[in-house]
N, C-alpha and C positions, 0 to 999 in steps of 0.2 A: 347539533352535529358539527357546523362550522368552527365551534370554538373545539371541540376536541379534533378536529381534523389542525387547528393550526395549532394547538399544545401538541403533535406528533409530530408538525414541520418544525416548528421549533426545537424540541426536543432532541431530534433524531438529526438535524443540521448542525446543532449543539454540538451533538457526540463529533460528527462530522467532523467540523473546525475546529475539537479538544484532540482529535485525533491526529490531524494534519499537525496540528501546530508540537505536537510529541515526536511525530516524523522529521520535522526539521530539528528540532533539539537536539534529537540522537545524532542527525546530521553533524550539526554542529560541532558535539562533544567529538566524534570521530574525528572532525576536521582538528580537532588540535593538533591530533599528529603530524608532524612534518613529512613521514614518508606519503601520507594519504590522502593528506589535506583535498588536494585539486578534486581527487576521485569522487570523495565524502563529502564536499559541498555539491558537486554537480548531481550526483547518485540521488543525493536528499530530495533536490527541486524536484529532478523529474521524479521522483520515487512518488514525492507527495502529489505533485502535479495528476500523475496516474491515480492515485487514492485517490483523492478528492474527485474525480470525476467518472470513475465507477462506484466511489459510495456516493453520488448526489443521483447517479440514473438507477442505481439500486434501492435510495431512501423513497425516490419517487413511483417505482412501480410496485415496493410494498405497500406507500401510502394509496395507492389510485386503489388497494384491493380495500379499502374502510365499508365505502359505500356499497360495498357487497354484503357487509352483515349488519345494515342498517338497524335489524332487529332489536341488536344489542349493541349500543353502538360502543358503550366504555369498553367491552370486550371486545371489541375490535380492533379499537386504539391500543390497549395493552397486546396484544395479537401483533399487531403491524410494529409494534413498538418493538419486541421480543425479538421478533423475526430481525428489524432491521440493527440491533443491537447486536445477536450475534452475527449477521455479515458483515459489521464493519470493525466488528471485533476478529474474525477470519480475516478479512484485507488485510489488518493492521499488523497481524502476527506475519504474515505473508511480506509485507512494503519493509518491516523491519527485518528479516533474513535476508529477503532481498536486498538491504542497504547493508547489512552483514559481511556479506559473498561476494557484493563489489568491490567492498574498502579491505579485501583481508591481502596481504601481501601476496607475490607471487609464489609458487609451489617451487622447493630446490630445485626440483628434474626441470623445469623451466626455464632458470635463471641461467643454468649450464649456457654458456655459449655454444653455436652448432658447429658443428664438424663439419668442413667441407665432403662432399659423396663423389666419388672417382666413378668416373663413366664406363662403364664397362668395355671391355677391350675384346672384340672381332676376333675370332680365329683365325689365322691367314693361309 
Protein backbone atom coordinates (compact mmCIF):
# COMPACT_ATOMS: atom_id res chain seq x y z
CA UNK A 1 0.00 0.00 0.00
CA UNK A 2 2.85 2.44 0.78
CA UNK A 3 4.44 2.19 -2.51
CA UNK A 4 1.25 2.79 -4.44
CA UNK A 5 0.30 5.68 -2.04
CA UNK A 6 3.83 7.28 -3.08
CA UNK A 7 3.65 6.43 -7.10
CA UNK A 8 0.07 8.85 -6.57
CA UNK A 9 2.38 11.62 -4.68
CA UNK A 10 4.59 11.26 -7.14
CA UNK A 11 2.67 11.07 -9.89
CA UNK A 12 0.03 13.68 -9.13
CA UNK A 13 3.01 16.30 -7.76
CA UNK A 14 4.39 15.53 -11.24
CA UNK A 15 1.36 16.83 -13.05
CA UNK A 16 1.45 19.47 -10.50
CA UNK A 17 5.01 20.94 -11.37
CA UNK A 18 4.39 20.01 -15.29
CA UNK A 19 1.60 22.23 -14.80
CA UNK A 20 3.04 25.23 -13.00
CA UNK A 21 5.94 25.29 -15.02
CA UNK A 22 3.25 25.68 -18.58
CA UNK A 23 1.77 28.47 -16.45
CA UNK A 24 4.80 30.44 -16.36
CA UNK A 25 5.79 29.75 -20.16
CA UNK A 26 2.59 31.19 -21.35
CA UNK A 27 3.55 33.95 -18.89
CA UNK A 28 6.50 34.39 -20.46
CA UNK A 29 5.47 34.16 -24.09
CA UNK A 30 2.77 36.99 -23.36
CA UNK A 31 5.41 38.90 -21.71
CA UNK A 32 7.02 39.43 -24.98
CA UNK A 33 4.90 41.92 -25.80
CA UNK A 34 5.90 45.29 -24.94
CA UNK A 35 2.40 46.76 -24.18
CA UNK A 36 1.90 43.76 -21.53
CA UNK A 37 4.93 42.80 -20.55
CA UNK A 38 4.91 44.13 -16.69
CA UNK A 39 1.27 42.72 -16.46
CA UNK A 40 2.03 39.12 -17.91
CA UNK A 41 5.15 38.42 -15.83
CA UNK A 42 3.60 39.50 -12.68
CA UNK A 43 -0.14 37.92 -13.56
CA UNK A 44 2.14 34.51 -14.35
CA UNK A 45 3.86 34.30 -10.68
CA UNK A 46 0.95 34.89 -8.73
CA UNK A 47 -1.23 32.93 -11.31
CA UNK A 48 0.96 29.98 -10.62
CA UNK A 49 1.87 30.81 -7.23
CA UNK A 50 -2.24 30.20 -6.66
CA UNK A 51 -2.15 26.88 -8.85
CA UNK A 52 0.40 25.32 -7.24
CA UNK A 53 -1.16 25.78 -3.84
CA UNK A 54 -4.71 24.78 -4.31
CA UNK A 55 -3.42 21.92 -6.60
CA UNK A 56 -0.89 20.62 -3.69
CA UNK A 57 -4.15 20.91 -0.80
CA UNK A 58 -6.27 19.38 -3.49
CA UNK A 59 -3.55 16.44 -4.64
CA UNK A 60 -3.54 15.82 -0.85
CA UNK A 61 -7.09 15.41 0.35
CA UNK A 62 -7.76 13.22 -2.69
CA UNK A 63 -4.77 11.33 -1.73
CA UNK A 64 -5.74 11.02 2.24
CA UNK A 65 -9.07 9.37 0.51
CA UNK A 66 -6.69 5.86 -0.61
CA UNK A 67 -6.77 4.34 2.69
CA UNK A 68 -10.47 4.38 2.46
CA UNK A 69 -10.63 1.64 -0.07
CA UNK A 70 -7.89 -0.33 1.26
CA UNK A 71 -9.82 -3.34 -0.21
CA UNK A 72 -8.55 -2.74 -3.44
CA UNK A 73 -5.97 -0.65 -3.13
CA UNK A 74 -4.61 -0.19 -7.18
CA UNK A 75 -8.21 0.94 -7.59
CA UNK A 76 -7.98 3.36 -5.45
CA UNK A 77 -4.84 4.77 -6.50
CA UNK A 78 -6.26 4.95 -10.20
CA UNK A 79 -9.40 6.57 -8.35
CA UNK A 80 -7.39 9.19 -6.51
CA UNK A 81 -5.21 9.59 -9.48
CA UNK A 82 -8.42 10.31 -11.88
CA UNK A 83 -9.94 12.46 -9.58
CA UNK A 84 -6.89 14.55 -8.94
CA UNK A 85 -5.96 14.63 -12.81
CA UNK A 86 -9.10 16.26 -13.76
CA UNK A 87 -8.78 19.04 -10.91
CA UNK A 88 -5.81 20.08 -11.88
CA UNK A 89 -6.52 19.95 -15.26
CA UNK A 90 -9.95 22.35 -14.22
CA UNK A 91 -7.36 24.82 -12.27
CA UNK A 92 -5.23 24.84 -15.25
CA UNK A 93 -7.85 25.74 -17.91
CA UNK A 94 -9.15 28.28 -15.13
CA UNK A 95 -4.98 30.02 -14.20
CA UNK A 96 -4.72 30.14 -18.00
CA UNK A 97 -7.98 32.41 -18.85
CA UNK A 98 -7.23 33.84 -15.93
CA UNK A 99 -3.55 34.94 -17.06
CA UNK A 100 -5.62 35.67 -20.54
CA UNK A 101 -8.05 38.48 -18.98
CA UNK A 102 -5.20 40.03 -17.24
CA UNK A 103 -2.61 40.52 -20.11
CA UNK A 104 -5.61 41.52 -22.72
CA UNK A 105 -5.43 45.38 -23.48
CA UNK A 106 -7.66 47.79 -22.24
CA UNK A 107 -11.38 47.98 -23.82
CA UNK A 108 -11.82 51.38 -26.21
CA UNK A 109 -14.93 52.92 -23.98
CA UNK A 110 -12.01 52.72 -21.33
CA UNK A 111 -9.25 54.31 -22.90
CA UNK A 112 -11.57 57.36 -23.79
CA UNK A 113 -10.39 60.06 -21.50
CA UNK A 114 -13.13 61.26 -18.75
CA UNK A 115 -15.22 64.23 -19.19
CA UNK A 116 -15.27 66.49 -16.54
CA UNK A 117 -19.26 66.24 -14.77
CA UNK A 118 -20.62 70.04 -14.11
CA UNK A 119 -22.26 70.21 -10.80
CA UNK A 120 -25.53 70.70 -10.93
CA UNK A 121 -26.93 74.26 -10.64
CA UNK A 122 -29.67 75.38 -7.53
CA UNK A 123 -32.76 76.93 -8.63
CA UNK A 124 -32.57 80.47 -7.26
Amino acid sequence: MLILVLTYTVLAFGGLFALALVILRIGTLMGDCPVSAARARTAALTITTGFVAIGAGGAILIGAGIPFLAAAPLSAVMLALGCATLCLGLGFTHAVATLRAVTQPPAADSAAPLQPVEAPVAPA
